[in-house]
N, C-alpha and C positions, 0 to 999 in steps of 0.2 A: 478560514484557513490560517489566517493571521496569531487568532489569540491561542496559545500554546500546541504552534501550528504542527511540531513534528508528530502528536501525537492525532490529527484527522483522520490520515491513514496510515496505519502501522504497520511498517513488513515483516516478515518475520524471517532469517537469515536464516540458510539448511542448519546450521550449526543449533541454534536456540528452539527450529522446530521441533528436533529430537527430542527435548527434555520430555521428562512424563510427568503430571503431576503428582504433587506428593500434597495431602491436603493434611490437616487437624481438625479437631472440633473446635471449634468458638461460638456457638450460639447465639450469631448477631442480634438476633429478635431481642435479644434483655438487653440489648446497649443503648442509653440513651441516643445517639446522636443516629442513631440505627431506629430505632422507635419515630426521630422528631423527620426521617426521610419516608417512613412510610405513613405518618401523620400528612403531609404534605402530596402526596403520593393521591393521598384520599381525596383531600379537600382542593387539590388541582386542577387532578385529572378524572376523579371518581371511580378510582381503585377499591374495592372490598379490604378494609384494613386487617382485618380479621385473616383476609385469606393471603395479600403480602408479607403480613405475620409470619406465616405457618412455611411459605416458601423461604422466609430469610433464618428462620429456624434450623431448617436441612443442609440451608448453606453449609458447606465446608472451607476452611480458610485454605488458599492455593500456595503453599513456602515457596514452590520456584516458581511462582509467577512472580513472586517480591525479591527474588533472586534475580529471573530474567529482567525483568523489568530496566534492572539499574544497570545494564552491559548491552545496551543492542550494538549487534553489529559493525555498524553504521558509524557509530561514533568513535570507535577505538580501533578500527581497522585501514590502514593504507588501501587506496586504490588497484594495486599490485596484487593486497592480498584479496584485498575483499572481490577482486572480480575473478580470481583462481577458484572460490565459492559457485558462482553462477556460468562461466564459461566451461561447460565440460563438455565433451563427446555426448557423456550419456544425459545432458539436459537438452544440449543441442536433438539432439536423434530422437529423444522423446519427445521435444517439440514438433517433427516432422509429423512423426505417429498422431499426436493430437489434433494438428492443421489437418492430416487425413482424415481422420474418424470423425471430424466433427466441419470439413469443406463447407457443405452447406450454411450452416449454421454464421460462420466466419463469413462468408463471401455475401449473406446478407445482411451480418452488421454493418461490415463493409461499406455496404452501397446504403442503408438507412440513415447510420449516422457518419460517416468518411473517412472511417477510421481505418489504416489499413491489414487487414487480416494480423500482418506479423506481430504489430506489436500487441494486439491483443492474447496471440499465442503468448509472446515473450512476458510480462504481466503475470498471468496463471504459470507460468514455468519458474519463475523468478519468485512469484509468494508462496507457494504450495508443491511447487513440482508436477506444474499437472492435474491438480487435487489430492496427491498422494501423501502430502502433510498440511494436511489441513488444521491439526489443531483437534489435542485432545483433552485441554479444559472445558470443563460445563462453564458455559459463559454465565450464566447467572454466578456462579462459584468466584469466577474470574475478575467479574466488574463490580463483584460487591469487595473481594479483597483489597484492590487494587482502590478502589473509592474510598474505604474506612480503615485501612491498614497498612498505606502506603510508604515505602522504605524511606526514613531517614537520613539514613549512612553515606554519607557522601553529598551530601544536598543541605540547602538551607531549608528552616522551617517556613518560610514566607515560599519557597518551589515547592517542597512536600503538601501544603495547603491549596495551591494554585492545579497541581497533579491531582489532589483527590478529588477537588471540586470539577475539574476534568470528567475522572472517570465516575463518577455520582451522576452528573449528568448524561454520561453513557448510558449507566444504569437504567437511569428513567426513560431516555431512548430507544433501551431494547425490550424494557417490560411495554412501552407505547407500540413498538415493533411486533413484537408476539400479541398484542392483542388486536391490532388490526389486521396481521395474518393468521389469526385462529391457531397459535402454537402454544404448548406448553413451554413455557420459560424454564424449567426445570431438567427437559431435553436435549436443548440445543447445546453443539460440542464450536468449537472457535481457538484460539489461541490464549496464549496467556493475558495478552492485553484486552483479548475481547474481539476479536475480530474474527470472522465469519466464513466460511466456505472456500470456493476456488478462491475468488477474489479476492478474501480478509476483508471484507469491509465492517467499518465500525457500525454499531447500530445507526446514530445518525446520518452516517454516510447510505447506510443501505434504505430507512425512511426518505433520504432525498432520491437518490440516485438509483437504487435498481428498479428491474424494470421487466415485467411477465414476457419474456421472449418467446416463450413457447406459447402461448395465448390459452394456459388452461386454469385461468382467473387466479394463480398462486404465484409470489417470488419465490423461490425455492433454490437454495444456494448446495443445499445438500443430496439432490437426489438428480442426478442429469445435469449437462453441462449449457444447455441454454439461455439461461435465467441470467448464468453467471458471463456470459459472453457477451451478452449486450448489455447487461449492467453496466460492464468495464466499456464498453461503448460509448455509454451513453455518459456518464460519468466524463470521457476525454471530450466528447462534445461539447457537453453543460460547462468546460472547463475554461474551452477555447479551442479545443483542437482546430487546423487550419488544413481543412484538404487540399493534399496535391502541394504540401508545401514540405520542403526540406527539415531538419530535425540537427543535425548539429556534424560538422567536419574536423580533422585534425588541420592542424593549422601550423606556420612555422613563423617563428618571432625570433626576431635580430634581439641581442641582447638589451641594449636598451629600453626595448620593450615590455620584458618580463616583468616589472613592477607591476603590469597590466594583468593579470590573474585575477579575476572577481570572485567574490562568492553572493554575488547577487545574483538570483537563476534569472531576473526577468529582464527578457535584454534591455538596456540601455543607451548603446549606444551603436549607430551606425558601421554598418560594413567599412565603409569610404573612410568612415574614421579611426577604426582600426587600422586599415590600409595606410594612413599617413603615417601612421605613428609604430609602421616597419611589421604588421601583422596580414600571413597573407593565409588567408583557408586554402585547402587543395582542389575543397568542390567548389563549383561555381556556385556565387551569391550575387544578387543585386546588392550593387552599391547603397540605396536605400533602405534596405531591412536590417531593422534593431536588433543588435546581438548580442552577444556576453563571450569573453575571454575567459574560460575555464582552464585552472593550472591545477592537474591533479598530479599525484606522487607514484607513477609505476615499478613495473619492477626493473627496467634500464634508463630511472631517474626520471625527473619533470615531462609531465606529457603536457602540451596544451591545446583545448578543441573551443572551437567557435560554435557556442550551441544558439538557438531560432524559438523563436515562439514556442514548438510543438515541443522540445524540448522542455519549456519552462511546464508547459502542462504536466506531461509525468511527472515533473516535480509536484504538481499539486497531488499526485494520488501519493507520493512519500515524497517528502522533503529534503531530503537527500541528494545531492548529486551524483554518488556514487554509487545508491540504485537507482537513479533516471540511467546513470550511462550505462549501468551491467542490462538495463530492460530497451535501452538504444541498440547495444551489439550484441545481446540476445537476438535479438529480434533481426539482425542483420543476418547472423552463422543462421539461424535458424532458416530464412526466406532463400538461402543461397542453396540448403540444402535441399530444400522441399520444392524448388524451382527447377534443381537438378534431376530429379529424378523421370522430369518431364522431358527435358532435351535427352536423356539419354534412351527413351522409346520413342524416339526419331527415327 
């Protein structure tokens, strides 16, 4: 997760999923450094060269994947705005509908790995909508542009080298992916970075991390919603997730304090020792658990939240603070709605 951590798992904001892609021809197969990957490819893993050939042949180059690429979200958006993105009625109210249609499924991730229903709802709501933007690059198309033709413009050539060698290695983690799931590589649809079904996961991340939920011997991120639910399960678990533990509060800080804002997700330092130094959360916290002073930028000026372990984990599926906390109070509006609907057939 460390080494060019933002890109492990990549989200993909409602805004950038819309795009469509627009490809060109390139004929990667005749480019040297395209020929010395599937040389490699052979003599590694024992790939037919001949027949990686003929697939990097068909590739087409993705223009707005090398577009989207260089503007996520994430990076050029306030807190204020980027959570007007994911907090809406109708993400909230689709996520009810989803936790319905799919109870089962939820309430025994739930109880397998501890994870609790909501935030798994809020996750799939927050990358895709539910499944409904999943992502309509041909992933091969995607992680071969993105690996050999990576944008410039704005970046140093020592980051540009460091990105392609990234997604090269993606590459070779989803041609390994589709061959031990018996798929055509030339089928599967994902985002522009390369990332995968409800969940987006990267090829690597999906070789580690998912997981046959439905037990009919296939991971399957594109057809049904099981596969993809306890993936993201199991993913928060293998992560750290902490059952039955708190996740992150707003908090209020004496002026003094405010230098106190981190941007280190994983907590550091003591409750108690927030507490001395005039930082007080609203929910209850033991005094001994590691936290983090988050100072994000709202739309009625400096918010600041005391985030928890469980917290720092969503950071490990995107890196981001500002989608851990839109998939924190996702996951909040969403539990309070789909809770209500219970009390009121009382």
């Amino acid at each position: 997760m460390k080494k060019l951590s933002i890109f492990k798992k990549i989200s993909l904001s409602g805004l950038l999923l819309c795009l469509l892609p627009v490809s060109v021809s390139a004929n990667y197969s005749q480019r040297k450094d395209v020929q010395e990957f599937i040389a490699k490819m052979h003599k590694e893993h024992g790939f037919d060269a001949s027949i990686v050939s003929r697939w990097m042949e068909g590739v087409k180059q993705q223009k707005t994947a090398i577009e989207a690429i260089s503007r996520p979200a994430e990076g050029v958006l306030t807190w204020g705005k980027y959570r007007k993105i994911f907090m809406t009625d109708s993400r909230i109210s689709k996520g009810v509908k989803f936790w319905n249609e799919n109870a089962d499924l939820l309430n025994r991730a739930e109880k397998e790995f501890g994870v609790p229903a909501e935030f798994l709802v809020a996750i799939i709501g927050v990358e895709t909508y539910y499944g409904k933007r999943a992502g309509n690059y041909l992933v091969l198309d995607a992680l071969t542009t993105l690996g050999f033709d990576y944008p410039i413009e704005n970046t140093t050539r020592e980051r540009r080298d460091a990105r392609e060698t990234f997604f090269r290695k993606e590459l070779k983690e989803f041609l390994l992916m589709t061959r031990e799931e018996k798929v055509d590589p030339r089928v599967l649809k994902g985002s522009y970075a390369g990332a995968m079904g409800m969940p987006q996961f990267i090829p690597s991340s999906f070789r580690h991390y998912a997981v046959d939920f439905d037990g009919n011997g296939v991971r399957d991120f594109w057809n049904g919603s099981a596969d993809s639910i306890g993936s993201v399960a199991n993913y928060f678990k293998k992560h750290g997730w902490k059952k039955g533990q708190p996740v992150a509060s707003r908090a209020s800080v004496e002026a003094l304090s405010r230098k106190l804002g981190s941007k280190k997700m994983k907590p550091h330092t003591t409750v108690a020792e927030y507490k001395k130094e005039g930082v007080k959360p609203i929910d209850h916290f033991s005094d001994s658990t590691p936290a983090t002073l988050l100072k994000l930028t709202g739309t009625q000026g400096d918010e600041y939240w005391m985030t928890l372990n469980n917290f720092y984990v969503i950071t490990r599926y995107n890196h981001s603070p500002l989608y851990a906390m839109a998939v924190y109070q996702l996951s909040q509006a969403v539990s309070v709605k789909y809770n209500a609907q219970f009390d009121a057939s009382k």
